[in-house]
C-alpha positions as CSV (number, residue, x, y, z in Angstrom):
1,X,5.9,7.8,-16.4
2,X,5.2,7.2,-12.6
3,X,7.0,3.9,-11.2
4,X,7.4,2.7,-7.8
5,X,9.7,-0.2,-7.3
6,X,10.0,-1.4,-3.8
7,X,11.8,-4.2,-2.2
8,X,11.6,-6.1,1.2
9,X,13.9,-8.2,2.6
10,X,13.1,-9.4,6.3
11,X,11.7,-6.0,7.7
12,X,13.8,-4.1,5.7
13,X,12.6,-2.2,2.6
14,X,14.3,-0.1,-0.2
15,X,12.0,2.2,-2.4
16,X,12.8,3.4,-5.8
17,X,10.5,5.9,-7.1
18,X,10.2,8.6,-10.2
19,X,7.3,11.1,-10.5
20,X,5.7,13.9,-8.7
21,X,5.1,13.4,-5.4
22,X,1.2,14.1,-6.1
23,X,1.1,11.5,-8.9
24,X,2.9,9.1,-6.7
25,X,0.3,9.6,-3.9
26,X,-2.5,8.4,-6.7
27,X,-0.6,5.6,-7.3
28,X,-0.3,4.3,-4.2
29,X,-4.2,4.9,-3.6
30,X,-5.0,2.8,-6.8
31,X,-2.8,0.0,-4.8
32,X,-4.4,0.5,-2.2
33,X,-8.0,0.3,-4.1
34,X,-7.1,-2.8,-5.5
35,X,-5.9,-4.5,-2.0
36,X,-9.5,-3.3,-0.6
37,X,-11.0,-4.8,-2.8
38,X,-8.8,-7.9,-3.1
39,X,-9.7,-8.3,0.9
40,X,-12.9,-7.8,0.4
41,X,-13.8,-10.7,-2.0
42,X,-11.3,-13.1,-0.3
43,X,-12.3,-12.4,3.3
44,X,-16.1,-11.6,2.4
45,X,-15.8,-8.1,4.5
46,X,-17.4,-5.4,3.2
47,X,-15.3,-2.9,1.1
48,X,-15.0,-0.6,3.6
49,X,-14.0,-2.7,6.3
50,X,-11.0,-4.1,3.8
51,X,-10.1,0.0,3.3
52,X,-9.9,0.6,6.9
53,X,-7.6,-3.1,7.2
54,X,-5.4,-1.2,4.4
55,X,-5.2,1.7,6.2
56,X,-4.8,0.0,9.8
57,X,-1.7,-2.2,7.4
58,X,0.0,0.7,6.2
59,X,0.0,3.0,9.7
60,X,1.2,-0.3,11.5
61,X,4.3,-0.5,8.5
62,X,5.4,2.9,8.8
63,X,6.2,1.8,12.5
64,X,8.1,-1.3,12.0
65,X,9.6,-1.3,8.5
66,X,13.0,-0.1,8.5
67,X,14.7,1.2,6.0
């Protein structure tokens, strides 16, 4: 079993995970799938403009969420 559990309080977040680091890394692309194409249908963007607003999201995290 692969399991991520993440928390976020203010700009700080905990992460929890079990798993291979390779199974992990699908996980988080099947997130990441699904918030595409939750963007897409909400905003009425294409599919690959929601992937690169998911991508954009998570290199604009890794700068300001602290752990």
């Amino acid at each position: 079993m692969k399991i991520i559990l993440a928390t976020l309080k203010g700009e700080k977040a905990k992460v929890k995970v079990t798993g291979k680091t390779l199974n992990l890394i699908t996980l988080l692309v099947a997130i990441s799938k699904f918030l595409a194409e939750r963007i897409s249908k909400e905003h009425g963007v294409s599919v690959e403009k929601a992937e690169e607003i998911v991508v954009d999201c998570i290199k604009y995290g890794m700068n300001t969420v602290k752990e």
